[in-house]
N, C-alpha and C positions, 0 to 999 in steps of 0.2 A: 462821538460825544466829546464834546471840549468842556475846562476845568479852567476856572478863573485864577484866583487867588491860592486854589492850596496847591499850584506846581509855582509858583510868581519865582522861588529860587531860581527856576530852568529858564528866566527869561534871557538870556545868554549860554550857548554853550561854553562860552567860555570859564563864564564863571561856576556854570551847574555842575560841571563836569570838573575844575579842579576842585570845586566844595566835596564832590565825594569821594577824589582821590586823596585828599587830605583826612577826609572822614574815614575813612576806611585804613590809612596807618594808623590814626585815633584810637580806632575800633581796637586793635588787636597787637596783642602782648609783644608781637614778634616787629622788629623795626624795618625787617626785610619783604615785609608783604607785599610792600610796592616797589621792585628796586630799578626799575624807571626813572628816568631824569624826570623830576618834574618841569614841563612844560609853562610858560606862559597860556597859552591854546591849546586846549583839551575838546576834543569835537566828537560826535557818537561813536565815529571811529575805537575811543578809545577803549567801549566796551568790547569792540573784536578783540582787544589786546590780551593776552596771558593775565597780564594786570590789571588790567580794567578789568575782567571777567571774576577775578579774584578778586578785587578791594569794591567793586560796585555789588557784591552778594555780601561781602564781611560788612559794607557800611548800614546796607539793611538791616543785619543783627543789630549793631550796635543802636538802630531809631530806639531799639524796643527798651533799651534805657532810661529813655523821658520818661516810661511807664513806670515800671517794676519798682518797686523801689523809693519812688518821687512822691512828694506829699500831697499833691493833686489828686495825683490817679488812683494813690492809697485811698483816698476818700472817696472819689469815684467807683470806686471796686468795693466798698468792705461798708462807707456808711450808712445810714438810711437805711437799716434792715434790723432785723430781730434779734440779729449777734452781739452789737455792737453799740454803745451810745459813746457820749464824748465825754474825754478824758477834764481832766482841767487846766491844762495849761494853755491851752486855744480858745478862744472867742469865736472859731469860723464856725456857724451852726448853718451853713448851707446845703450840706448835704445831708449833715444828721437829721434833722428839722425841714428840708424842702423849702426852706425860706429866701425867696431871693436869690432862684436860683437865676441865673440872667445869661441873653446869648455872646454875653463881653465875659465871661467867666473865663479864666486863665486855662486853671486844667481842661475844661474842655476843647477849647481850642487846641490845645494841645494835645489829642487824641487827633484832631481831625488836621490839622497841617503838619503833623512830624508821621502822621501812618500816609498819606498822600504822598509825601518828601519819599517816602521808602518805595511806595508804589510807581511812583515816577521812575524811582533808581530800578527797579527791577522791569516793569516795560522796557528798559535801556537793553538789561542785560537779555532778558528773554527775544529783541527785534535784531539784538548784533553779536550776542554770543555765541551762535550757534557758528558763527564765520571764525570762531576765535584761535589763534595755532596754539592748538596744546593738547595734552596726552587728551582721545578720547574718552576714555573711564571717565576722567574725570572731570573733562567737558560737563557730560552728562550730569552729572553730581552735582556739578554746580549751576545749571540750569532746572535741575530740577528743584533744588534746594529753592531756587529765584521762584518757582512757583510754589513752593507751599508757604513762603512766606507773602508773597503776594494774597495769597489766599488767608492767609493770618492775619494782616493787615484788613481786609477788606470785611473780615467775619468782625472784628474789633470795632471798624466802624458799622456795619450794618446793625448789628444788636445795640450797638449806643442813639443812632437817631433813626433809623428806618431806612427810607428812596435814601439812598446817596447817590453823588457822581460815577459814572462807572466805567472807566477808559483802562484799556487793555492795550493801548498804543504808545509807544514813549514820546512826549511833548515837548517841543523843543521852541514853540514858535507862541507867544503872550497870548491869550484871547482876554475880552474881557464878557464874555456870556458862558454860560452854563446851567446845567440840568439835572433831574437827579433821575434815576432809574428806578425802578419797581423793585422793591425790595427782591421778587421775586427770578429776575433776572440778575441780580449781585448776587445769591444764591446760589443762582445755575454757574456761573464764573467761578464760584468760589470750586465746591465741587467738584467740576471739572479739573481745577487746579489739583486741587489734593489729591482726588485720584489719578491723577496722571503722577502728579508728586510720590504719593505712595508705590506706585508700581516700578519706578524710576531709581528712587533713592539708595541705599546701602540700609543693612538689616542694621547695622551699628557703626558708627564713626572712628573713624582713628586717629579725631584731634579734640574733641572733647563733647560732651551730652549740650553743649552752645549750640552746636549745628544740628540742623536737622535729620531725621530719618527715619526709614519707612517705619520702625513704631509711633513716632514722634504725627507722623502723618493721619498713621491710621485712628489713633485718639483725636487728633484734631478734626477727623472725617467724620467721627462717629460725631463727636459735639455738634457740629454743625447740619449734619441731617436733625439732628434731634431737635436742636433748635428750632430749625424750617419745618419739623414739623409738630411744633406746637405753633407755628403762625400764622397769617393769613394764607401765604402762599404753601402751604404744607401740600405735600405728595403723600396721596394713600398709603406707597410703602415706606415713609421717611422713619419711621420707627422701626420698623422690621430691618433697613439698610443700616441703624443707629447700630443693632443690637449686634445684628451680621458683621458689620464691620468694627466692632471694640471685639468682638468674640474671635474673629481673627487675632488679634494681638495676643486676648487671653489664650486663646490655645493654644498655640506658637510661643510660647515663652524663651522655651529652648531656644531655636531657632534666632531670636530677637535679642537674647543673651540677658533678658531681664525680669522681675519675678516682684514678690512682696517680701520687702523686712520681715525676719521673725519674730524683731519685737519693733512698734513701733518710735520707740525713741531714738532706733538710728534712720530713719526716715531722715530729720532736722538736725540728727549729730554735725556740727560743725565738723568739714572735712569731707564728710559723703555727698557731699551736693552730687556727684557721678556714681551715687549706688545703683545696685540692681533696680532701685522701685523707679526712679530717674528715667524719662523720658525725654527731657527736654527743658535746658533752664535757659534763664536770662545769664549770661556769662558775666563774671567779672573779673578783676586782674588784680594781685597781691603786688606787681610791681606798680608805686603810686605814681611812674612817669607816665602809665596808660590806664589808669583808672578813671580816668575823666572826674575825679577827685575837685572839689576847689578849696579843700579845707584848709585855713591860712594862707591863703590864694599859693596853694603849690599842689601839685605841679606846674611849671608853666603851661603845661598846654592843658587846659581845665574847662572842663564846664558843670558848675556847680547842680544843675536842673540834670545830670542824669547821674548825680551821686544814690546810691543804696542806705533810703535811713532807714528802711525797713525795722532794724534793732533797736530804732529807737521809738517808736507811735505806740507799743503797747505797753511798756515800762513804767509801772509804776514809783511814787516820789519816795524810794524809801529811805533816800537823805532826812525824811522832814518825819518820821513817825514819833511824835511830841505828844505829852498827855494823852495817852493811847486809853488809860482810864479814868480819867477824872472824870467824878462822879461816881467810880462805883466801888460802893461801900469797902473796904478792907483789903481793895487791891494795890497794887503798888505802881505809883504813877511815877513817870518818867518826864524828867524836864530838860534832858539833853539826847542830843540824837544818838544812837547808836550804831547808825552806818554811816560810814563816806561812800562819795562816790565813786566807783571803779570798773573796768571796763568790763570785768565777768558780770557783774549785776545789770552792767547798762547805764545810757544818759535816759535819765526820767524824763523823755517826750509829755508824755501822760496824753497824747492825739485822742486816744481808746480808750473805753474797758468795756470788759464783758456787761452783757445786761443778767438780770435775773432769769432769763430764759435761755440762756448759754452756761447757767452756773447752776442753777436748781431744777428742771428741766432737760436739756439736752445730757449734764452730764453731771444727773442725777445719782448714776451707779457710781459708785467710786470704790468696787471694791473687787469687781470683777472684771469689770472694764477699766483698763489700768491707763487708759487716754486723759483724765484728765491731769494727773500729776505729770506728765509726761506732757502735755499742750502748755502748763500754768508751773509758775514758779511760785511755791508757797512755803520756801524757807529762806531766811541769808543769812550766811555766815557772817558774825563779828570782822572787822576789818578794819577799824582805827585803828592810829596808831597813838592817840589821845585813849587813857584807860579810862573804863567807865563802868563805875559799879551801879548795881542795884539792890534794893534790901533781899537779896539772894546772895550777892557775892559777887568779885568783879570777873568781869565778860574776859573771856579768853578769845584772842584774835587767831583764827583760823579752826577754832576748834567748837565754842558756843555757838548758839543761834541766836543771833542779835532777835532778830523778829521770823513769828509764824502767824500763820494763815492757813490754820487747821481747814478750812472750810464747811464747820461748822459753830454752832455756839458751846462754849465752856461754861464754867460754873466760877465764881470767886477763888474755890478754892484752888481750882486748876491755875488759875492768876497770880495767885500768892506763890504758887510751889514753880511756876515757870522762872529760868531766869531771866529772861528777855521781855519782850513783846510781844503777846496775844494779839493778834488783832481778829478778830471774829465777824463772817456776813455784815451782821449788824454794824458792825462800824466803817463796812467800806467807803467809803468815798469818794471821789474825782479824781481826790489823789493817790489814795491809799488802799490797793484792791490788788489780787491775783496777777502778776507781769507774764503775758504770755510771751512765752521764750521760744519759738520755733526759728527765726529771727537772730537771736542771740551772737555775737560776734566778739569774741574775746578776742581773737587776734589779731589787735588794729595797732596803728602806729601811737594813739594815745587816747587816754580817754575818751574824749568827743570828737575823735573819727567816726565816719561815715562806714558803713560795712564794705568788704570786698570779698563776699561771699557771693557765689551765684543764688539766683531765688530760681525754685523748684516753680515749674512753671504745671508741665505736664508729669504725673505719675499716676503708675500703675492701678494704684487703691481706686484712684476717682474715675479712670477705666472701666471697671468693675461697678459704681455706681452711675457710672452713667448708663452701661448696659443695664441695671438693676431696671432707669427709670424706662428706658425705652422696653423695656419687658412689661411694666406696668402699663405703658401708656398701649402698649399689643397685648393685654388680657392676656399674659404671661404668667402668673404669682407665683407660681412655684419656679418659674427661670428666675425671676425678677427675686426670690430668696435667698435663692442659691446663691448668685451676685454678693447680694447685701452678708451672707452670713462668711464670706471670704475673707471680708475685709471684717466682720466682726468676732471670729474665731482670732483671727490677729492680735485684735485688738484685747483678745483675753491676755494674753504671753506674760510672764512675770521672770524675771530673771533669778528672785527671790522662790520663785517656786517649782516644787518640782515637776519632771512629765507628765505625772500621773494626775496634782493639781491643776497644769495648763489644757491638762485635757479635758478634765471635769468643767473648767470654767468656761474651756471655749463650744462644748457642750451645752451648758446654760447660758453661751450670748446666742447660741442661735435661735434663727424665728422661723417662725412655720410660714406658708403661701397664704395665707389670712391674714397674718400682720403686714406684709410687705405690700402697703399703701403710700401713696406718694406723700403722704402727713410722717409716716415713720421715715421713710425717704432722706425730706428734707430733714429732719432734726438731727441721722444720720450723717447727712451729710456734715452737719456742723460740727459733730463727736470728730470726726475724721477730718476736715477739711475746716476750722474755724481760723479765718482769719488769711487764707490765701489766694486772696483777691478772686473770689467765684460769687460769694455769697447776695451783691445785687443781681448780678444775671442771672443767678440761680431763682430769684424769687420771679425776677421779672420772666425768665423764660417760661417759668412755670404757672406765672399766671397769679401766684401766690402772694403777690408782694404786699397788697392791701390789708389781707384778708388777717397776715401773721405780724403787719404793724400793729393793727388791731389788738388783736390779742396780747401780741408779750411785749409791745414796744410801740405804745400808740402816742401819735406822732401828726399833731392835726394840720400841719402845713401841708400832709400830702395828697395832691389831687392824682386822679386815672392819668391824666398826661404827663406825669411824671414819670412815664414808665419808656419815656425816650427821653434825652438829651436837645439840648436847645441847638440850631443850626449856630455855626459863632457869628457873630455880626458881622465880622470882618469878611464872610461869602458873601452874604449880604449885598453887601454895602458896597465890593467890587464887584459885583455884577453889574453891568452897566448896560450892557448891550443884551438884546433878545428881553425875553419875559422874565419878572424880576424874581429871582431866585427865593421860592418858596421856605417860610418859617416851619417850623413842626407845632399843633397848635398848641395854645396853652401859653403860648410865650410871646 
């Protein structure tokens, strides 16, 4: 099967091959990854090379860049669902809204020619690596690694438009025809990858939780049965292989060197991106010569489309919190701001915010279940250095609380006696609403830097809920509880409280094999997982996407075909030769 436009890079060896040896010292913090002259003429040979085996698997990692992190994908991954509506400092209502979504759309394109570009790059490595001189261990390691991201790449596209292209060959020669496969056949490729990846890999890495390995595998194996089989092409045991194969991880902890936070706010503590719950991030680099950074166009070697704004789409505008009451009766209004901007609070994107069904709903308990104060930021410290009083007295910098966000409603008198800023449900806003801080990145070179935090891609908690769901979907409920009540005894922990308290609570977060329906499931999921680029696949895999717009987030631009991604125009439109490369309908 041949591939038109989304290999078009490869139309020279020449230039394909030094594009990804350049890409791959890009990739990675270390200047010596390639320490090869670089060539004029780089030809497939070079994946035999030490080098080439090495910098053609490190440039892979770094495609997944475009994604994680990028404003595109952010919305591609998180909007249009029952989490999430739009923030206000954007006008793009295409994927909130379903409106206009078109097959010339930037982000999408960009799912489907930068996972191609990668998949190219790894058929290179998987057809010439195996010839490569160099220690065998680690041959191995790295050809296995080439397949589970191959396999990464390909589950990414598959769940985004359906048939895609499906070549397992490295391409080196232009076509201009092409085809797309049966979903059911990009499945069986993928699968096969993983598991071979899985059996292949290291239990844990010795250069950082960026690379893959066999936990990182066997989470990505279990998602993708699970997927395949809520689909057309599903296999009688695709559920049963879901639950078998995350329960291999869970049981092996020991072994795989990795486990659950005991409390969940070190999950997102900046700094642990490589904790025990860590299976698998998107890497990035604190030196800003390799962060592929373009902020102030520096570094020189930059490219702005795989910077990490992650820290900034859910941040609230708490620069602007003005007349927070005017109008009500005897409370004390405020006509100057109370906060500056600073890099612990965040640049106010405002991309997001929660709906009413991720804030009154999903994580309704707030007092046993300690995830919400812990997902959301609902206090900020004073920080001018302009004094600013109110009829309480003036605001002490570092010590007051400029503004809160109890997350419920107060009374006048609570308003009067506050020295700050109430701002209560009722008053949220586009602007002015709960900053989910998982995200968060204080430590950048200045305020509106771009993060250089790795984003947690794969962990352990959603491990456990994805065995939950394939327990459900194989008339399990008592496995499929046990699952759920892992990650929700956790979720009790209090730091503030003692044993005997964290026992009683995590006690009363558990649920019996009666509650654990794929309704408690997903809303579960959201408590646990809000906001980390799962929650459209999550509905769409499950069938749910319609039904939960409906209810907490209805949304009338969306039709059933929205439940796959547009083909980009640009296949299209390069297909020339053979039968003309099919649209996905609806578009």
């Amino acid at each position: 099967m041949t591939l038109s436009t989304t290999m078009t890079m490869y139309k020279s060896l020449k230039i394909g091959s030094l594009s990804l040896a350049l890409t791959a010292l890009l990739a990675t913090g270390c200047q010596n990854v390639l320490e090869q002259e670089f060539r004029s003429e780089l030809g497939p040979e070079f994946f035999a090379t030490a080098g080439g085996l090495e910098g053609g698997v490190t440039a892979s990692y770094s495609i997944a860049r475009f994604f994680w992190g990028s404003e595109g994908f952010t919305y591609t991954e998180n909007a249009g669902t029952d989490e999430s509506i739009l923030g206000a400092s954007d006008g793009n209502t295409t994927f909130f809204q379903y409106t206009n979504i078109l097959p010339s759309e930037g982000s999408i394109g960009s799912i489907w020619n930068n996972s191609y570009q990668a998949i190219n790059n790894l058929n290179g490595v998987l057809k010439f690596g195996p010839s490569a001189n160099i220690d065998a261990a680690r041959r191995t390691t790295l050809l296995a690694e080439a397949k589970f991201l191959r396999g990464f790449y390909y589950y990414l596209l598959v769940r985004n438009f359906g048939d895609v292209p499906l070549s397992l060959n490295f391409i080196d020669v232009p076509t201009t025809s092409a085809s797309r496969a049966p979903i059911a056949d990009v499945y069986a490729a993928i699968i096969k990858d993983l598991t071979e990846a899985s059996q292949e890999l290291p239990n844990t890495s010795n250069q950082s939780k960026g690379r893959a390995t066999k936990p990182a595998a066997l989470h990505l194996l279990a998602k993708v049965y699970l997927q395949r089989g809520w689909s057309a092409a599903a296999q009688p045991t695709d559920f049963q292989m879901a639950a078998t194969t995350a329960r291999t991880l869970i049981d092996n902890q020991a072994t795989y060197n990795v486990g659950l936070e005991q409390d969940f706010a070190d999950v997102f503590r900046e700094g642990n991106e490589y904790g025990k719950e860590s299976l698998f991030v998107i890497d990035r680099n604190t030196d800003p010569s390799y962060a592929e950074s373009q902020f102030n166009n520096s570094p020189q070697i930059a490219n702005g489309n795989k910077e990490n704004r992650a820290n900034f789409f859910w941040v609230s505008l708490y620069t602007n919190a003005l007349n927070v009451n005017a109008g009500i009766p005897g409370a004390p209004n405020n006509t100057v701001a109370v906060m500056d901007r600073d890099a612990r609070n965040g640049r106010p994107f405002r991309r997001f915010r929660p709906t009413n069904y991720t804030l009154n709903t999903a994580f309704a308990d707030r007092t046993t279940d300690s995830r919400y104060f812990k997902t959301f930021q609902s206090a900020w410290i004073f920080n001018r250095t302009t004094p600013v009083t109110t009829s309480r007295g003036t605001l002490v910098a570092g010590r007051d609380t400029a503004i809160w966000m109890p997350g419920v409603e107060v009374t006048e008198a609570q308003r009067r006696a506050f020295k700050g800023v109430i701002i209560s449900p009722s008053q949220y806003t586009a602007d002015l609403h709960p900053t989910m801080t998982k995200y968060t990145a204080v430590n950048r070179l200045t305020v509106n830097e771009s993060s250089y935090r790795p984003i947690i891609l794969f962990r352990l908690a959603d491990t456990y809920l994805l065995a939950a769901e394939a327990y459900i979907k194989d008339n399990k409920p008592a496995e499929a509880a046990a699952m759920i009540n892992a990650v929700r005894q956790r979720a009790a922990y209090k730091t503030t409280n003692t044993p005997a308290q964290n026992a009683a609570a995590a006690t009363a977060l558990a649920i019996t094999p009666a509650q654990a329906t794929l309704d408690f499931l997903l809303t579960e999921r959201t408590r646990e997982l809000y906001a980390e680029y799962a929650r459209w696949q999550d509905l769409v895999r499950t069938k749910t996407l319609a039904s939960r717009l409906a209810t907490y987030n209805p949304t009338p631009g969306f039709r059933e075909y929205h439940l796959l991604r547009p083909i980009p125009q640009s296949q299209i439109d390069l297909t020339t030769s053979g039968p003309k490369f099919p649209q996905n309908p609806g578009y």
